[in-house]
C-alpha positions in Angstrom: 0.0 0.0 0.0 1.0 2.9 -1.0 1.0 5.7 2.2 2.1 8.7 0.2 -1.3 8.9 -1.2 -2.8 9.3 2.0 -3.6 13.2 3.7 -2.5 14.3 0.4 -5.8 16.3 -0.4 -7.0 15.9 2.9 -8.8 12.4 2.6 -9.0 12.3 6.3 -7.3 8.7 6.3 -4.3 7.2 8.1 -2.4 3.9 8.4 -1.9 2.3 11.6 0.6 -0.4 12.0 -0.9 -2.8 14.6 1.8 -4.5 17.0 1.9 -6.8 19.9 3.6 -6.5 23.7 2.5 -9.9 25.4 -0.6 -10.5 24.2 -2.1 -7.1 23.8 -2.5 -4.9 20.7 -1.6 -1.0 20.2 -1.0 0.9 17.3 1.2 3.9 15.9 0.4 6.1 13.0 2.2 4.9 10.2 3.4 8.6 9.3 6.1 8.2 12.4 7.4 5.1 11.4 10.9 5.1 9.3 11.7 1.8 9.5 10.9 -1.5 11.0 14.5 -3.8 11.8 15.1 -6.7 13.8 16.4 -6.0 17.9 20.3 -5.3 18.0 22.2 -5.1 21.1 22.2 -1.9 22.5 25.0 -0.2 25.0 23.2 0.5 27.9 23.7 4.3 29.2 25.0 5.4 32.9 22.2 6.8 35.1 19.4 6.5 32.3 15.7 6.6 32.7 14.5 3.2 33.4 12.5 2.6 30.0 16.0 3.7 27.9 17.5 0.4 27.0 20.3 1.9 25.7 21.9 3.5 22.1 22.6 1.6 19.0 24.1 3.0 15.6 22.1 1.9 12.9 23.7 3.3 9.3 26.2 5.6 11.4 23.0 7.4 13.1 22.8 7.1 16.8 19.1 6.2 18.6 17.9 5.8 21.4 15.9 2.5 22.2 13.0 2.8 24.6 10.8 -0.2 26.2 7.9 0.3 25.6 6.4 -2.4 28.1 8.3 -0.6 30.6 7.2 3.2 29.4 3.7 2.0 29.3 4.1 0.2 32.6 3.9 -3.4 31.7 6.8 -4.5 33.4 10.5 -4.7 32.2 10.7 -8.1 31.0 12.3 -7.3 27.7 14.3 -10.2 25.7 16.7 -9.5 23.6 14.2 -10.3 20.8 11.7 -8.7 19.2 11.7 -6.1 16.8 12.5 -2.0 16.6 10.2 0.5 15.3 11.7 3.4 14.3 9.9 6.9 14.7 10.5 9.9 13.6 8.6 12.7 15.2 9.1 16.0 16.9 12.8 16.2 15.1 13.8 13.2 17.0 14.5 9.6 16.4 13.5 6.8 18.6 13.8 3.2 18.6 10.7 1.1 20.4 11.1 -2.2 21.3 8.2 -4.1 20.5 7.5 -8.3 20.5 6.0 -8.8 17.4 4.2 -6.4 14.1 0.9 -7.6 13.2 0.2 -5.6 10.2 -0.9 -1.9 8.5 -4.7 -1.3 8.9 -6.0 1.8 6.9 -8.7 4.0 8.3 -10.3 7.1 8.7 -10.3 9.3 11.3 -14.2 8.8 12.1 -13.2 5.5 13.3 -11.1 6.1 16.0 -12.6 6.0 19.1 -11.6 9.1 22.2 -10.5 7.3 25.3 -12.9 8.3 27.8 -11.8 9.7 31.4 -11.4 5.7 32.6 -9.0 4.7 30.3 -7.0 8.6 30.0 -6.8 11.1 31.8 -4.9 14.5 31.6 -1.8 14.2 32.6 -1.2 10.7 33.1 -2.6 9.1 29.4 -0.9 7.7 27.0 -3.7 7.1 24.5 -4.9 8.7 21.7 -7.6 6.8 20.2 -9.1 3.0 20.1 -10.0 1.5 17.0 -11.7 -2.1 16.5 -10.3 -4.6 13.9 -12.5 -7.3 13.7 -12.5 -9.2 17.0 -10.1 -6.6 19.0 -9.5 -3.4 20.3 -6.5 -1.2 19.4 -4.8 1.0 21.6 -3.2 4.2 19.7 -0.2 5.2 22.0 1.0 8.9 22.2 4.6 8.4 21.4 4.7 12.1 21.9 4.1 11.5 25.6 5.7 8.7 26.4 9.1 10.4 25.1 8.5 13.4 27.1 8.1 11.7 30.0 11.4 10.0 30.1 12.6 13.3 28.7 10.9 16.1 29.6 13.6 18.7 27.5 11.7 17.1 24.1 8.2 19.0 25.0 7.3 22.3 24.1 9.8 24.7 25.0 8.0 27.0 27.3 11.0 29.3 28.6 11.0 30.4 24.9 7.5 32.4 25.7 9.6 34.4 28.6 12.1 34.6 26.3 10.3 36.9 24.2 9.5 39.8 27.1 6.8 41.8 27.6 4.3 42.3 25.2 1.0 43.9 24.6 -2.5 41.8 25.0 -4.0 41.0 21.6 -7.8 40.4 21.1 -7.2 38.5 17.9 -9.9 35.4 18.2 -7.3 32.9 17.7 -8.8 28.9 17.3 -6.8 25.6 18.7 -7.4 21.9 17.1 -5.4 20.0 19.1 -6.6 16.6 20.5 -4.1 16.1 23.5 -5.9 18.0 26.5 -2.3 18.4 28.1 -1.1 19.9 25.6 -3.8 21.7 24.0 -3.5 23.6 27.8 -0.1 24.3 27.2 -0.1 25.5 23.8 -3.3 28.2 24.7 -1.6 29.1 28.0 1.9 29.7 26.2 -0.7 32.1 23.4 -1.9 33.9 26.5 1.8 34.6 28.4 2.5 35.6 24.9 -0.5 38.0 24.9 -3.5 36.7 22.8 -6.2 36.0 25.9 -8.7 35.4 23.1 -7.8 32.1 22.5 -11.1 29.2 21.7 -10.2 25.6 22.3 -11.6 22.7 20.2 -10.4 18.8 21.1 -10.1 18.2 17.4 -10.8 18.9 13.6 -14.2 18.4 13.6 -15.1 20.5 16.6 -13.1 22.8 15.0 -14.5 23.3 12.1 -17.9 23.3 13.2 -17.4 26.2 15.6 -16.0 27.8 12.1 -19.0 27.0 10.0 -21.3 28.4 13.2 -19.5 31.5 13.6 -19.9 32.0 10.2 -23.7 31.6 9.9 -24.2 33.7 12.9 -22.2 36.4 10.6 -19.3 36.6 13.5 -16.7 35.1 11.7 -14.4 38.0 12.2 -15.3 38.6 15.6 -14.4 34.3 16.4 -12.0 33.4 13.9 -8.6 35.2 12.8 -6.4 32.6 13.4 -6.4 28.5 13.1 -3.6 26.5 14.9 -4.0 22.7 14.3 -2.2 19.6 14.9 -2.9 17.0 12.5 -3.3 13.8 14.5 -7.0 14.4 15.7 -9.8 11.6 15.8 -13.1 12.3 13.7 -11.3 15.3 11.2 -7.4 15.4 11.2 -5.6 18.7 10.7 -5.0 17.8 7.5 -8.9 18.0 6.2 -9.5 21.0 8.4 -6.9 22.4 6.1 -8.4 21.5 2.9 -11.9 22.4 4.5 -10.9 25.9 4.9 -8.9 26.7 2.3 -11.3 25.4 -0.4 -14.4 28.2 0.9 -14.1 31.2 -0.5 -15.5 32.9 2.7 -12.9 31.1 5.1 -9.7 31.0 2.5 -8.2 33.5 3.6 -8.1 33.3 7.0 -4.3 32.1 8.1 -3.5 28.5 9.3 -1.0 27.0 10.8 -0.3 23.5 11.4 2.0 22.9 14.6 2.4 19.3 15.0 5.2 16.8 15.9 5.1 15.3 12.5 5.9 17.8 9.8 8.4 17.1 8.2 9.8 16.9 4.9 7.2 15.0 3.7 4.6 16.1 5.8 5.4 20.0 4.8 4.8 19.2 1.0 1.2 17.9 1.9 0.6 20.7 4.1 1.5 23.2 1.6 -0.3 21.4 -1.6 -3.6 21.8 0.9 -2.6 25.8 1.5 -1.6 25.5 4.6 -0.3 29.1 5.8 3.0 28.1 8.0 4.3 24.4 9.5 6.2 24.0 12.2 6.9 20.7 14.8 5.4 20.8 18.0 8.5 21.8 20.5 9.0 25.5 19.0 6.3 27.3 20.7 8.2 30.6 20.8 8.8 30.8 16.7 4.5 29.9 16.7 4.3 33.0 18.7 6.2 34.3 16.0 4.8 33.5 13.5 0.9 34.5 14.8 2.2 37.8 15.0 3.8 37.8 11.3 0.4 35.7 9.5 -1.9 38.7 11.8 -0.2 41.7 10.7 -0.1 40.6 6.8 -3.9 39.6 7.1 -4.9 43.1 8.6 -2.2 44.8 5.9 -4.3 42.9 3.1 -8.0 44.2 4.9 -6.8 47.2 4.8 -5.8 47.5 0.9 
């Protein structure tokens, strides 16, 4: 199966590799995923956290190999078996050991089930989604998470909002699409130290773009939406159709969008662009999206005023 053809005109599809630890089945967005090898023996580092196995140097490139049955807290009975996956996210690359790979499972969005309060919760969860294949449940992970946790220097940089000094409060009605409630805090409390207080909040694409398509029928659509920041993991829409939604309405075109998630890149930025996407950036520069709000604002009320 070809993935390059997915997200590219916002289809709203992914591809999930399904994998096993013991008997149980999660799953990772095949968009991370560089490469699937065999385990290799890795040097074990001094003083690490305990789900860091250790390095390897795969094709000169040095990674970092994570248990995952430890980071998820299964235990930390890892053999030196198995198999790697290979993520690339966030800039970073990251080796999980895993037992076995069960397969790639393409879906859309709609089908992936939000984990409810008793299976996630804030700060603690480490799911994104469920989806059923036949006779089982899959458990999305959030990679993300689980890396920041064992190191916490890989989430958003928030010293680089205080690294901008003071600034004056901003009105602008900026809108967030961003699935994770952790971070979806984070990201409109870093907009507020940076001074925009008028910030709206949506758990994902679909929430998002229905609070667009109400704001426009009420005729407040300037007065709600200046601004769209979205990731593009997100159950029901991904950021990548909210994209393609707006940008294709001649009444909403024009207003900016950025897409600020841990997996643009090379690739990721060519689909972003072909869908119009405004600006792309991964998920741990908050300070250069603060940036970049400013820039995509002033242009926008430059062009009004023409």
């Amino acid at each position: 199966m070809d993935s390059k053809i997915l997200l590219e005109n916002g289809t709203n599809e992914l591809e999930i590799l399904e994998f096993k630890l013991g008997n149980n089945s999660y799953g990772i967005n095949v968009a991370k995923i560089r490469e699937i090898i065999t385990y290799q023996p890795v040097t074990p580092v001094p003083n690490a956290h305990p789900s860091v196995e250790g390095i390897f140097m795969p094709r000169d490139k040095m990674i970092t190999a994570i248990s995952l049955k430890n980071a998820i807290q299964m235990g930390d009975e890892d053999k030196n078996d198995g198999l790697f996956i290979i993520t690339n996210f966030n800039k970073l690359d990251v080796a999980f050991h895993v037992d076995r790979v069960m397969g790639i499972h393409r879906v859309n969005w709609t089908e992936i089930i939000r984990p409810d309060a008793t299976v996630n919760n804030e700060v603690e969860g480490v799911s994104t989604g469920i989806v059923k294949f036949d006779d089982r449940l899959v458990i999305i992970l959030d990679f993300e998470k689980i890396v920041s946790d064992i190191s916490p220097e890989t989430g958003l940089r928030m010293n680089e909002i205080e690294g901008l000094g003071e600034r004056e409060r901003s009105e602008v009605p900026i809108l967030i699409a961003e699935d994770s409630h952790l971070l979806n805090k984070l990201i409109s409390d870093a907009l507020t130290n940076a001074g925009y207080i008028n910030v709206k909040r949506t758990e994902d694409g679909l929430q998002a773009w229905n609070y667009i398509v109400e704001a426009k029928k009420d005729g407040m659509l300037n007065e709600r939406v200046q601004l769209v920041i979205t990731d593009i993991e997100m159950p029901q829409m991904d950021g990548h159709r909210l994209v393609h939604m707006i940008k294709t309405d001649d009444e909403l075109k024009n207003i900016p969008v950025i897409i600020f998630s841990s997996l643009v890149n090379e690739e990721m930025r060519v689909k972003g662009e072909a869908l119009g996407a405004d600006a792309q950036l991964s998920k741990p520069e908050i300070g250069n999206l603060v940036l970049l709000i400013d820039k995509l604002i002033s242009e926008r009320n430059n062009t009004l005023a023409e």
